[in-house]
Backbone as ProteinMPNN parsed JSONL, in Angstrom:
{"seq_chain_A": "XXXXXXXXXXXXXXXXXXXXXXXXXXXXXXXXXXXXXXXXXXXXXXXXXXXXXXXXXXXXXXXXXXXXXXXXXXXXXXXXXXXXXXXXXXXXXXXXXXXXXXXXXXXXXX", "coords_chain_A": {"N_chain_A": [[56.563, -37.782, -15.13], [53.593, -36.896, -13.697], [51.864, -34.032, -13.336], [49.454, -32.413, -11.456], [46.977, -30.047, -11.492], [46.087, -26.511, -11.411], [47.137, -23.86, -13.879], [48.868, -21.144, -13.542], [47.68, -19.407, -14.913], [45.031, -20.076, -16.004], [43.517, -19.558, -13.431], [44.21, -16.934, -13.089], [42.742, -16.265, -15.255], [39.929, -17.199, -14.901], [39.604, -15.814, -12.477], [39.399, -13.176, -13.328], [37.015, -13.178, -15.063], [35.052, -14.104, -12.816], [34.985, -11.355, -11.606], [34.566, -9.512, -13.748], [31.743, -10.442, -14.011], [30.642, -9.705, -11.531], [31.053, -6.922, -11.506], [29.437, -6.244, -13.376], [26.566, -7.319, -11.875], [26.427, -6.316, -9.343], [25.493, -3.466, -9.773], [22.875, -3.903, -10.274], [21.875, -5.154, -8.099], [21.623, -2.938, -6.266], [19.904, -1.169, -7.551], [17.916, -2.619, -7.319], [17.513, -2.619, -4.967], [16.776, 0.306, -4.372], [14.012, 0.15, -5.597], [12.558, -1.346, -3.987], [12.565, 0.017, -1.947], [11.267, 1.651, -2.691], [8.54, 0.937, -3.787], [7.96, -0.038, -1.14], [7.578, 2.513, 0.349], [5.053, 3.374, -0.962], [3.715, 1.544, -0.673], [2.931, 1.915, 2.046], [1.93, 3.98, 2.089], [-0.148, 3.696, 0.69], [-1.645, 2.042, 2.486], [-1.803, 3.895, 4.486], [-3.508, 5.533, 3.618], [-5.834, 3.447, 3.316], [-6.483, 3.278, 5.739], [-7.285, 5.703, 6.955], [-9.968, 6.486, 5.098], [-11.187, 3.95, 6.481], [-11.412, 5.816, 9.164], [-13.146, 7.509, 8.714], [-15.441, 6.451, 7.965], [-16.049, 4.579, 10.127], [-15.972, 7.179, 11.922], [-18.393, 8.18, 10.482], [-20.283, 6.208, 10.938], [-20.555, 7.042, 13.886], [-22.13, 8.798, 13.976], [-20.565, 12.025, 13.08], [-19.355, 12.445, 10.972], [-16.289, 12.642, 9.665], [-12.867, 14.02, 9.128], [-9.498, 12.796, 10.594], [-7.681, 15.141, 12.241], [-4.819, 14.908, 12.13], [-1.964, 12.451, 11.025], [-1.192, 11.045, 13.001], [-3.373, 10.539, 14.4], [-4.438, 7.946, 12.771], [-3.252, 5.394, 13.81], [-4.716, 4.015, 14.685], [-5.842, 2.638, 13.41], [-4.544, 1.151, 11.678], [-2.408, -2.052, 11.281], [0.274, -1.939, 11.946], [2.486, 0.582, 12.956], [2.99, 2.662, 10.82], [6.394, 3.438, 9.929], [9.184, 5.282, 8.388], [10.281, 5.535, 5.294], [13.064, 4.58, 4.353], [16.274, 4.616, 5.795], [16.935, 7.024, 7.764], [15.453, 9.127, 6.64], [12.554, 11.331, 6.026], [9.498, 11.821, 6.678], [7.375, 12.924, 3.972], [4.746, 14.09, 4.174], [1.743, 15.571, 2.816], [-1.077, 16.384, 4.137], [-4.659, 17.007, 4.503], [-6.677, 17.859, 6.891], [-9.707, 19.113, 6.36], [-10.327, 18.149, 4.05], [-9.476, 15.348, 3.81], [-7.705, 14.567, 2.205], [-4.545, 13.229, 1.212], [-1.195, 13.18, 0.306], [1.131, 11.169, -0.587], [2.563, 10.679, -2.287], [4.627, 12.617, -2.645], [6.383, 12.136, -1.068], [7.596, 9.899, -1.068], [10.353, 9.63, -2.64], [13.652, 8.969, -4.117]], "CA_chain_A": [[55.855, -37.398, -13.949], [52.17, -35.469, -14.388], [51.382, -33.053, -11.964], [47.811, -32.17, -11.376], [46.605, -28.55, -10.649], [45.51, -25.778, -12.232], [48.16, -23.265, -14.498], [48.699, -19.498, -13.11], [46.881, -18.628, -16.324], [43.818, -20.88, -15.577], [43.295, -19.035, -12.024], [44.172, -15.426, -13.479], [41.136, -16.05, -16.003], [38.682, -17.304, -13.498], [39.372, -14.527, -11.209], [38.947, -11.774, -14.749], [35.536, -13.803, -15.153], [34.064, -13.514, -11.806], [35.354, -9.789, -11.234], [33.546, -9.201, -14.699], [30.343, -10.791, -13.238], [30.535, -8.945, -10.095], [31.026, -5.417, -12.195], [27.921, -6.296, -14.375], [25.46, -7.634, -11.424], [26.277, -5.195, -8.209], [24.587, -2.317, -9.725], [21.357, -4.192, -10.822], [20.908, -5.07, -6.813], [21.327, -1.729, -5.802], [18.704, -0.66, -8.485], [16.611, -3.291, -6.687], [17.354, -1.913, -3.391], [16.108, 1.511, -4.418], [13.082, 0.156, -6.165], [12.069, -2.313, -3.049], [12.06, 0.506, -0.998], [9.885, 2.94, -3.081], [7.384, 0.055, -3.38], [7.83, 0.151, 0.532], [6.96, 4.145, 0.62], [4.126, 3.797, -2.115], [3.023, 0.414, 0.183], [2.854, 2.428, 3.341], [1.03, 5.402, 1.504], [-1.891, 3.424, 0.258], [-1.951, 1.614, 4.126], [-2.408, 5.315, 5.177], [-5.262, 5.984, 2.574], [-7.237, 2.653, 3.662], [-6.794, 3.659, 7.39], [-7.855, 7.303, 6.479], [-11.25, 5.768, 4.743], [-11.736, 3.544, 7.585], [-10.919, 6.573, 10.096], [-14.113, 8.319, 8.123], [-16.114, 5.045, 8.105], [-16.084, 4.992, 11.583], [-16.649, 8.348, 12.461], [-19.789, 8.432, 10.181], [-21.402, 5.363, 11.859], [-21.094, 7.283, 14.96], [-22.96, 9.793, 13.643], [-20.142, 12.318, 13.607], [-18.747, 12.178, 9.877], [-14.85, 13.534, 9.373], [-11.33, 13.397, 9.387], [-8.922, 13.538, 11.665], [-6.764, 16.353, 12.786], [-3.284, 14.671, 11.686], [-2.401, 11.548, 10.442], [-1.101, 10.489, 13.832], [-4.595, 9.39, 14.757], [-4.719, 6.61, 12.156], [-2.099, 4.195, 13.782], [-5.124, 2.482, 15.606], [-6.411, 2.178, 11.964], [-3.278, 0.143, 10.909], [-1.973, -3.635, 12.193], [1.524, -2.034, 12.487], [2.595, 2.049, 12.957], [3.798, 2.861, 9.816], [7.5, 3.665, 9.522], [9.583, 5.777, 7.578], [10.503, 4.38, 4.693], [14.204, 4.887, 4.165], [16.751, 4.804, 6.987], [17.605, 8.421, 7.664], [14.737, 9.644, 5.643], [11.471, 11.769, 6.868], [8.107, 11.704, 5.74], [6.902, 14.382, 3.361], [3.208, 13.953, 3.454], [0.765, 16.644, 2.283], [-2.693, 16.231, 4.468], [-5.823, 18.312, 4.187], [-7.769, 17.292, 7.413], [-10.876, 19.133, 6.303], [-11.246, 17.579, 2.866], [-9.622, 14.578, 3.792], [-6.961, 15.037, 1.197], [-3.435, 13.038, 1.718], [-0.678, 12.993, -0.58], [2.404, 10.811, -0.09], [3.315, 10.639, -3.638], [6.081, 13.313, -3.159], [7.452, 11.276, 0.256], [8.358, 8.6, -1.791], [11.464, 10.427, -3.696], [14.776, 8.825, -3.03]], "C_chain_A": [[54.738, -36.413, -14.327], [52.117, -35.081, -12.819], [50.121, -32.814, -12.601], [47.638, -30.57, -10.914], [46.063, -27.883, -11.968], [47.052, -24.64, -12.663], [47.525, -21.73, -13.915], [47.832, -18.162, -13.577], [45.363, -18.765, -16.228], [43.216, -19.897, -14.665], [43.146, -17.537, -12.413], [42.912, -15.626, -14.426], [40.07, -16.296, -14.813], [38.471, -16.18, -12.737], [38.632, -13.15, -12.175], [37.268, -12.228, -14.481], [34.972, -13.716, -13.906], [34.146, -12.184, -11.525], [34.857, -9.358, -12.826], [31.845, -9.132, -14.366], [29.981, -10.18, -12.581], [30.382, -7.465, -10.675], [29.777, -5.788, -12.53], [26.328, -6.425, -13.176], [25.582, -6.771, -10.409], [25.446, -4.313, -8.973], [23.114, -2.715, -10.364], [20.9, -4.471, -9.326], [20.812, -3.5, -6.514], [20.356, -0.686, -6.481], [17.481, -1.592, -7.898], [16.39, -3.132, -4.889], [16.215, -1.062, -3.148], [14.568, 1.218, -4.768], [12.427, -0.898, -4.849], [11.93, -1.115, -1.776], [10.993, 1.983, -1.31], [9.095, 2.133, -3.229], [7.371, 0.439, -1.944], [6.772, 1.503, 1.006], [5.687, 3.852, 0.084], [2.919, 3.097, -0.938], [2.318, 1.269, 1.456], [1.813, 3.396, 3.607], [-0.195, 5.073, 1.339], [-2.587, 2.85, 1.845], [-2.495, 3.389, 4.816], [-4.141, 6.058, 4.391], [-6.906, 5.2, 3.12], [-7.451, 2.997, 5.305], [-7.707, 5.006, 7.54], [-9.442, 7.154, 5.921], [-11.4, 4.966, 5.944], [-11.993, 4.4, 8.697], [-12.8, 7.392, 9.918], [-15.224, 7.469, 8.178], [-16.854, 5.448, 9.519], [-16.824, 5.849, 12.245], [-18.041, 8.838, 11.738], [-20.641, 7.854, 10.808], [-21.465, 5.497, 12.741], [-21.569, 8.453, 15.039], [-22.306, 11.224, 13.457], [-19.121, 12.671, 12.631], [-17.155, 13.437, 9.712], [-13.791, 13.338, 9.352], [-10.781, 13.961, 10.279], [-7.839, 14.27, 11.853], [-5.514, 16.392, 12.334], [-3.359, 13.495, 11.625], [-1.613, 10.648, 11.856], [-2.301, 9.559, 14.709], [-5.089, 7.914, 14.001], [-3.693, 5.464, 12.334], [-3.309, 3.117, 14.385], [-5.913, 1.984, 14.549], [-5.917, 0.823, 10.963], [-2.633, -1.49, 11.705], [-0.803, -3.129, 12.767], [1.366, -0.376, 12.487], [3.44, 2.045, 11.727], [4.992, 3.873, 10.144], [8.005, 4.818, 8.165], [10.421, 4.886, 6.307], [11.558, 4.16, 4.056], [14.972, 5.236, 5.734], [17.424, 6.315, 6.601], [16.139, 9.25, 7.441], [13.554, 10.154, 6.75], [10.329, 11.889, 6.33], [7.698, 13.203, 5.356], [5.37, 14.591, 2.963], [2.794, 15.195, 3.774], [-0.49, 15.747, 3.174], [-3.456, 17.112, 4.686], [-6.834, 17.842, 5.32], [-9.364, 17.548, 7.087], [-11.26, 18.571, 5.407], [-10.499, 15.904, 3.008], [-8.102, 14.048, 2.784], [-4.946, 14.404, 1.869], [-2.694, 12.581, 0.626], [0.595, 12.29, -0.008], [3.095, 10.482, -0.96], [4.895, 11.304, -3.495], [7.007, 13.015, -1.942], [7.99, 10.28, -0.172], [9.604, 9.218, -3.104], [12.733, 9.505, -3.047], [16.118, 9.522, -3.769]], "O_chain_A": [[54.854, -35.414, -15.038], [52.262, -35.598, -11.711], [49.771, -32.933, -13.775], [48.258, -30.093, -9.964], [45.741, -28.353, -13.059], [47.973, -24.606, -11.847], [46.374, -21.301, -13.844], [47.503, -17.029, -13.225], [44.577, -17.824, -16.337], [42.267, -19.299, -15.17], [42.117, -16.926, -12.124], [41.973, -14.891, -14.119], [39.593, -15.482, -14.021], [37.393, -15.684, -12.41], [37.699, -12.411, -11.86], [36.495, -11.594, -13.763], [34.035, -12.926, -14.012], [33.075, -11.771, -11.08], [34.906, -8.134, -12.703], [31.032, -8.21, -14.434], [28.814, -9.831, -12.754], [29.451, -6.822, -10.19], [28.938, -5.524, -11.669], [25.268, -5.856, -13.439], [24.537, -6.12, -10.415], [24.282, -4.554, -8.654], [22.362, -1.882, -10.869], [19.74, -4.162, -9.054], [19.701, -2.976, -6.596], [20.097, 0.424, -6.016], [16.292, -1.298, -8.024], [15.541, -3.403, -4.04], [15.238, -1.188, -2.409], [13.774, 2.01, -4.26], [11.292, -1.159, -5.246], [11.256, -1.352, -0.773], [10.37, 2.818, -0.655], [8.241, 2.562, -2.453], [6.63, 1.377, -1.651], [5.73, 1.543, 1.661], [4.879, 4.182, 0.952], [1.88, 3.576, -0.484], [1.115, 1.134, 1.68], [1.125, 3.657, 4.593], [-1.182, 5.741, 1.646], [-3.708, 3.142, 2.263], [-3.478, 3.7, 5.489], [-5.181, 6.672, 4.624], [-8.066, 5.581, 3.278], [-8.529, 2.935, 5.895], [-8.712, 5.12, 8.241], [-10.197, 7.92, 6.519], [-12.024, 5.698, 6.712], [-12.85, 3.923, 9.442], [-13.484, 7.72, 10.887], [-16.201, 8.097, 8.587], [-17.756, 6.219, 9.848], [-17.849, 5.671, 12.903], [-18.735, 9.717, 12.249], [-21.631, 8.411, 11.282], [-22.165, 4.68, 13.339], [-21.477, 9.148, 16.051], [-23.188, 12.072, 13.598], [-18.066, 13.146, 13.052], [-17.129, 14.667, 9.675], [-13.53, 12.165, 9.619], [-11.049, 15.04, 10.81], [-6.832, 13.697, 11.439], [-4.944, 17.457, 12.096], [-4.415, 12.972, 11.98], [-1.479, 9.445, 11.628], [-2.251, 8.5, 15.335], [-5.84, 7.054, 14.462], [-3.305, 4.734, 11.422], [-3.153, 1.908, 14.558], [-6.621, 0.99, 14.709], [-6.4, 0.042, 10.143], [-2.607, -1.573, 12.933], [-0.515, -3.534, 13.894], [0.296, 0.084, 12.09], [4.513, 1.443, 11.683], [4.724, 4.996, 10.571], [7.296, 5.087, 7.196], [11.021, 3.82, 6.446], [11.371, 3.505, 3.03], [14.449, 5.911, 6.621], [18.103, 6.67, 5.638], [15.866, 10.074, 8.314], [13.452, 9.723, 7.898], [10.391, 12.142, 5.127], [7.673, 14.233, 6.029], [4.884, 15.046, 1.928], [3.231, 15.872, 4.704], [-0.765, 14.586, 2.872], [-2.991, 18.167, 5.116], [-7.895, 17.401, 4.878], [-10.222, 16.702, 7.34], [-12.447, 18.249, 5.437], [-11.022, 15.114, 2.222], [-7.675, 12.91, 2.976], [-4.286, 15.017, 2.707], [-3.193, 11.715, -0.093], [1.115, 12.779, 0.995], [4.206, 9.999, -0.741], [5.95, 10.857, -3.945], [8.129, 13.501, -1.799], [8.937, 9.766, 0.423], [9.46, 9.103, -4.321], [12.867, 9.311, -1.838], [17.194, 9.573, -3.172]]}, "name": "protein", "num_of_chains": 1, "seq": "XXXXXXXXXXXXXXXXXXXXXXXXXXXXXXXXXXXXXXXXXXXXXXXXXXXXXXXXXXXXXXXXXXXXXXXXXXXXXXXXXXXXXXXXXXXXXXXXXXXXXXXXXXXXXX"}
């Protein structure tokens, strides 16, 4: 008589071998988590730079050249309102309205 199946031994390896796999590849997403959402910050930062140049644009061709006051005035600069870029998280930008001057390098930390 043959029986068909798999041996207790068979099944206990398989399971070693994917629970090996699973150790080795979880912490390469969560390294691509972190790194998909500092692109995100960096993304968001330069969107604030070209709005900030357009913001100046603008206000030169209406004769009137400057920046503005806080960086809350450049959402009508942008397609979308830029977001924070981490859930929880708060924005740490540096802006200089008189020179124009916006840093978001050190908002992107996680």
């Amino acid at each position: 008589m043959k029986r068909k199946g798999f041996t207790l031994i068979e099944l206990v390896m398989v399971i070693v071998i994917i629970g090996i796999l699973a150790a080795v590849a979880i912490p390469k997403f969560i390294d691509l988590r972190d790194e998909a959402a500092m692109a995100k910050c960096k993304a968001t930062g330069g969107a604030l730079r070209v709005a900030l140049a357009n913001y100046y644009a603008n206000s030169a061709l209406a004769g009137a050249a400057g920046f503005p006051a806080s960086t809350a005035s450049l959402t009508d600069y942008m397609q979308t309102a830029f977001d924070t870029p981490l859930v929880g998280a708060t924005w740490d930008v540096s802006y200089v309205a008189s020179t124009g001057v916006l840093d978001v390098d050190t908002a992107c930390s996680i």
